[in-house]
N, C-alpha and C positions, 0 to 999 in steps of 0.2 A: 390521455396526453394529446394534445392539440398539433397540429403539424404546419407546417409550413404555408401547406396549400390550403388548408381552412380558414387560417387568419388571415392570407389576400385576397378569399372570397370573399368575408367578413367584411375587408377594407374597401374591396370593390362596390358595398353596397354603400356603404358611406362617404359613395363620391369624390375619388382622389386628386379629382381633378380641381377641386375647390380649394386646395391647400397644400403650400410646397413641400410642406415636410410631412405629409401624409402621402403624399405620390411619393414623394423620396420614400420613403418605409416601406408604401405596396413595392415600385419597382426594385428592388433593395432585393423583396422577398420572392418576386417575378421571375430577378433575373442572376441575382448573385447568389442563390440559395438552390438546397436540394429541394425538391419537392416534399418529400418525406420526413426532412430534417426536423426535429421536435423541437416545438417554442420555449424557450427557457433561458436566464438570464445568459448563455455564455451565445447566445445567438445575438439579444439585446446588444450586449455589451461591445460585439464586436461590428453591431450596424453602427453605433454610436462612434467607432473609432475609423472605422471606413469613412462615415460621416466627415466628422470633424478634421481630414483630410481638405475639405475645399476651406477657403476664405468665409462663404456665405455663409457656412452653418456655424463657424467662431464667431461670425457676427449674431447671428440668430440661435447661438445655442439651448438657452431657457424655452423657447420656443419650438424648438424640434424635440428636445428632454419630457415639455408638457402634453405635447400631441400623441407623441409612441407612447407614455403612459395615459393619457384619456382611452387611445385604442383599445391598448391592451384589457384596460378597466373594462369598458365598453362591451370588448367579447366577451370577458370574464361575467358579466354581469345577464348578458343576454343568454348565454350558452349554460348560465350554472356550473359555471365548470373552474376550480382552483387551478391556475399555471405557476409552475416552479421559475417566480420571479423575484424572489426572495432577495438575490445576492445581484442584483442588477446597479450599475452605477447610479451615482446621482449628478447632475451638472457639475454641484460643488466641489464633487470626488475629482474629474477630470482637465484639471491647464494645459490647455495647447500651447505650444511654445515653439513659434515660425524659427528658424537657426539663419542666426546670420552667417557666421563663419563654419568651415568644413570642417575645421580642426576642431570645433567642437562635436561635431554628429559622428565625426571620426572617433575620438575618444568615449563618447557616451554608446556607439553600437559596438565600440572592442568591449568594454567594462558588460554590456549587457551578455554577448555573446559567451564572453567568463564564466558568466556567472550560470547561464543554462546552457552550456554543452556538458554533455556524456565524456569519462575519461576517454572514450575512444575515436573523441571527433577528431578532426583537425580541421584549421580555422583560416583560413584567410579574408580579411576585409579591404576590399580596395575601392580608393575613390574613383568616381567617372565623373571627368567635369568638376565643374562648381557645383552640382545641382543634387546628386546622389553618393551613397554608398553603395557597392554590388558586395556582399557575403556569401562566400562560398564555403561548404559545411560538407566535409568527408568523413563520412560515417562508418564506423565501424564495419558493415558489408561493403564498402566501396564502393555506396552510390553517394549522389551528392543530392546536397538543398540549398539550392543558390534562391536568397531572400533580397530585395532591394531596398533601400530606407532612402525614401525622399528626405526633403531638411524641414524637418516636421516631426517634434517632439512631443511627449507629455510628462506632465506631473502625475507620478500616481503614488498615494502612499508616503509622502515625501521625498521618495527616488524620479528625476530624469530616466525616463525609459522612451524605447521607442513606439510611437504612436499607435502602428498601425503595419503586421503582419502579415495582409493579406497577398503580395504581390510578392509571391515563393514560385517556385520550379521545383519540381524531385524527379532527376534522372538516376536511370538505374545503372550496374557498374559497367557495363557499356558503353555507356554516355548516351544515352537514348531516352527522351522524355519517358515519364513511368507511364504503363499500361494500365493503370487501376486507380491514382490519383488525380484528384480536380488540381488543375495549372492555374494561376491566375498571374498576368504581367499589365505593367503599363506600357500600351505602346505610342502614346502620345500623350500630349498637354489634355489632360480629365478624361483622359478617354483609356481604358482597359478591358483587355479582354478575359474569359474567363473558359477555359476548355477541358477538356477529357481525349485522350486519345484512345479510340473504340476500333474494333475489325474493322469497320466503315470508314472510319479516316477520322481525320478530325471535327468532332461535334461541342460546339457552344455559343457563347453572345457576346457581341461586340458593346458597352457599355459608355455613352458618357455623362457630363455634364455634373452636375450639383443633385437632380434628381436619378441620375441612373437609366438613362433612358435609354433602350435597346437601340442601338445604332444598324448594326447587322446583324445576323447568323452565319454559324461557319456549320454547313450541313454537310458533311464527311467530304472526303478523299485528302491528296495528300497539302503537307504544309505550302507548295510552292501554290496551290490554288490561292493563297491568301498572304499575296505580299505585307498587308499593312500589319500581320504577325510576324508573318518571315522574315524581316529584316529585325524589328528589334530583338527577335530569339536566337539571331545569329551573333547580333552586336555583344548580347549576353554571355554569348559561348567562346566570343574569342578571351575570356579572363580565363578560361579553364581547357579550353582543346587548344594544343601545339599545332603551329599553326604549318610547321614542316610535317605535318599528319592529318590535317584537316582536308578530305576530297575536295569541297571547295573551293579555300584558297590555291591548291596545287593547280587546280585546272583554270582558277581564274586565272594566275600569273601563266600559267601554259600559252592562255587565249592571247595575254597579250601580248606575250614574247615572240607568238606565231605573228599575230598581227604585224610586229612591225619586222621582223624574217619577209614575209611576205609582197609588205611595201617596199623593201631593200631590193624583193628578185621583179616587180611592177610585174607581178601575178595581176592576171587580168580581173580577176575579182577581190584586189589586195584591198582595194579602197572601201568596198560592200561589207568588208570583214572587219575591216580596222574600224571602223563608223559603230558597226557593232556592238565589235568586240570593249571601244571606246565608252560607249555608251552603260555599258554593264560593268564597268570599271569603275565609273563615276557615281553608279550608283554606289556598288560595294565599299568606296571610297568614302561617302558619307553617312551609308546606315551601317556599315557591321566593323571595317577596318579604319577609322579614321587616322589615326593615329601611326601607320602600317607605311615606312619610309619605299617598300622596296613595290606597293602600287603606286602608289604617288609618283617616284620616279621612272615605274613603265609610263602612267596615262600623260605623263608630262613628256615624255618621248613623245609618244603616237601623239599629243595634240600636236606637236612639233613639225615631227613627219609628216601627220595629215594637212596642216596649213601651208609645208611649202608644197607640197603636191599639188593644193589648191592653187597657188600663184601660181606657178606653171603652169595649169590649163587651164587658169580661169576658171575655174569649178570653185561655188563656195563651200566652203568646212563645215565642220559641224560644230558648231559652237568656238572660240576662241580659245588660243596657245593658253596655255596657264589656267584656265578655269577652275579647275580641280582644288586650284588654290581657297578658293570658296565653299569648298565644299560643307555643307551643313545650312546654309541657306539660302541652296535651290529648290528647283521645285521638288514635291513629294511625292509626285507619281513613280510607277515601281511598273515592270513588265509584267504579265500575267504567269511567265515560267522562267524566275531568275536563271535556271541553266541551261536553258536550252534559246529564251527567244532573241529571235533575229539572227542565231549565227547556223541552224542544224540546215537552214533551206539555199547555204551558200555552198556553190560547186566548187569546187578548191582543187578537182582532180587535173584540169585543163591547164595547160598555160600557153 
């Protein structure tokens, strides 16, 4: 049985760089794949539906269909060696089918989830945005598998099903990412991560584009090292952790109810805190809590607070009253330690 890591040495010799859907397959198998994982059609099938997630490859499908099979021919031929590819799709088998409306990805991922949950799941499907469904799936032990379906369908079989399963979470009943399963999320427009949580902290690879192309590495220690995860695995978690029980949100809203306590008593470092504190609110405001009336209306205090504090001494603010209002298309920068930076090095004992 041929494994993972043979056929992208294979690919490697055949120059992947000469052809898009041949680097898309080696990086495929580079970077979204176990090493050891055995070649065979349900590995195919599911590069194929990974695939056909972008625009470029619905355009170019016959084309990337004829190449992973030349490959595969190719090793099979050089190596003498039979792969269990028996049951592998064919272009023909699979219609992509972009979703205009929600109400339909809505009703076609409640009908699928129906259809494959265990009597002992329980089920919630909730829309985010225009753009996605988030499924949340309680399993009989009481951990969950929160799956996401972009609006990006297929035909298979002559059923509407969903495309493409890869971008799952499975915490345990805890609520703690699982210790032993590979995690895969989207955290951006074509770009996903794909990880394991190890003793060493968090290990995997940051992935984008149409060909998969190793973006970063996430080489242990904890989640806040790597904001551009940490915010979409938080935005994930507020469908399912109460947010009167979430240590985060309590001490976010903590931070900024101090903040503006503090500008109220013109604590001498009220201003260093509030800026802050401001600052990490706006974030949280746009990657994990958007929707969350009761930040919105601290950060719209303290911008308030902080701008007439600004007219009175002439000092400029930090960004303008209201901004918040925008929130979702500012910038994307994140701090290197959501909970701790810029507020643990302020002295707050003095006044």
């Amino acid at each position: 049985m041929a494994h993972v890591t043979a056929l992208a040495q294979h690919i490697l010799s055949l120059e992947p760089d000469k052809d898009a859907a041949r680097l898309c397959f080696y990086h495929y198998l580079k970077n979204l794949c176990d090493a050891t994982e055995p070649v065979n059609s349900e590995l195919l099938n599911r590069f194929f539906c990974r695939a056909l997630m972008f625009s470029h490859w619905q355009t170019n499908k016959l084309g990337l269909f004829n190449e992973v099979r030349n490959i595969v021919q190719h090793y099979q031929d050089t190596h003498r060696m039979a792969l269990p590819v028996g049951e592998t799709i064919q272009p023909e088998d699979l219609q992509v089918v972009p979703v205009e409306n929600m109400r339909t990805l809505e009703l076609v991922i409640a009908r699928y989830l129906q259809r494959t949950a265990s009597p002992f799941d329980q089920i919630r499907a909730i829309p985010e945005g225009n753009d996605r469904v988030v499924a949340i799936t309680l399993q009989g032990d009481r951990s969950l598998r929160v799956t996401v379906f972009p609006k990006v369908l297929a035909i298979r079989e002559g059923e509407l099903t969903p495309l493409n399963l890869d971008f799952t979470l499975y915490y345990s009943n805890e609520l703690g990412l699982h210790q032993t399963i590979v995690q895969q999320i989207e955290i951006g427009p074509h770009t996903a991560a794909r990880f394991k949580m190890t003793p060493e902290g968090i290990k995997g690879a940051i992935v984008r584009g149409y060909t998969f192309q190793r973006y970063a590495e996430m080489d242990g220690g904890s989640l806040h090292r790597y904001p551009v995860l940490f915010y979409p695995l938080k935005r994930l978690e507020q469908f399912f952790v109460n947010r009167k029980s979430d240590p985060m949100y309590i001490e976010l809203t903590g931070l900024l109810e101090k903040a503006l306590d503090l500008m109220s008593q013109d604590h001498p470092e009220a201003v260093k805190f509030a800026e802050a504190a401001l600052e990490r609110g706006r974030l949280a405001l746009e990657h994990i809590f958007p929707d969350d009336k009761l930040v919105r209306l601290l950060i719209i205090n303290l911008e308030k607070t902080l701008a007439l504090e600004a007219a009175r001494t002439g000092r400029a603010p930090l960004g303008g009253p209201d901004s918040s209002a925008d929130a979702g298309s500012g910038a994307q920068s994140a701090p290197q330690n959501p909970d701790l930076d810029g507020l643990e090095e302020i002295d707050l004992t003095a006044h």
